[in-house]
N, C-alpha and C positions, 0 to 999 in steps of 0.2 A: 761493366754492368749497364744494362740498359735505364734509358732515365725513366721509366715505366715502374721497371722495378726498385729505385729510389725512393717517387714519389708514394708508393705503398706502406712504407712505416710509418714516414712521415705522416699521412694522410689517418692512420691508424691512432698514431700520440693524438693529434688533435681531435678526431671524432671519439674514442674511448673515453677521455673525462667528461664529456659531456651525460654518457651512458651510466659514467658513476654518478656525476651528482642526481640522476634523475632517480638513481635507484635508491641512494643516499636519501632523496628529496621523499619519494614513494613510503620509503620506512617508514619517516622522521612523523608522517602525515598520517599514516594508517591508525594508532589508536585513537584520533581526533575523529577521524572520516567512520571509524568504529564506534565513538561511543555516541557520535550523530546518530546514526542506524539505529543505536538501541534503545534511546531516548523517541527517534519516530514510532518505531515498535512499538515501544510501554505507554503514548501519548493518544490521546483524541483529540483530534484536532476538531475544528467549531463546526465544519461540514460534513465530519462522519457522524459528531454527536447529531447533528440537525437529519440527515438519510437517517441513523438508527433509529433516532425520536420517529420520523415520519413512518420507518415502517412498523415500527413499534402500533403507532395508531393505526394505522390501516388494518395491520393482522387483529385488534381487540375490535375497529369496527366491525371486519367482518363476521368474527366471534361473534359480537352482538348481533350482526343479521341474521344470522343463521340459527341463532337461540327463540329468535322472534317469529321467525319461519315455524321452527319447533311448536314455539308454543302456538303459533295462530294453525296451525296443523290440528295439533291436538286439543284446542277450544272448539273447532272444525268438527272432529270426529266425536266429541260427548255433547254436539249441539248446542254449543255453546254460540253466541251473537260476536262476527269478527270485529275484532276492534278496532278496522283497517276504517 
């Protein structure tokens, strides 16, 4: 036998347990690294609430702009004195 062909099982026993315990390790890990996931999912964290609060405001100020446009329009067209 070639010492080529020796060193290949050999080299085979020692790199394979390594392969199990990671997949062993991979398993063992996966419902924790899952119910991480599903807790970020179902959570708001402090900076999404603070963006959704901000756009929250934005979109009701410009609601209010454009109501106020409206109505300074329509005070506009029955002669009415703008309140601007």
């Amino acid at each position: 036998m070639k010492p080529m062909s020796r060193l290949l099982p050999l080299a085979a026993c020692l790199l394979l347990p390594g392969c199990v315990v990671h997949t062993v390790y991979d398993v063992a890990t996966a419902p924790v690294r899952i119910g991480s996931k599903v807790v970020d999912w179902s959570t708001t964290s402090q900076s999404e609430a603070d963006r959704n609060r901000g756009r929250k405001m934005r979109k009701e100020q410009a609601r209010q702009e454009k109501e106020a446009r409206k109505e300074a329009k329509r005070q506009r067209e029955q002669g009415y004195p703008s309140s601007y």
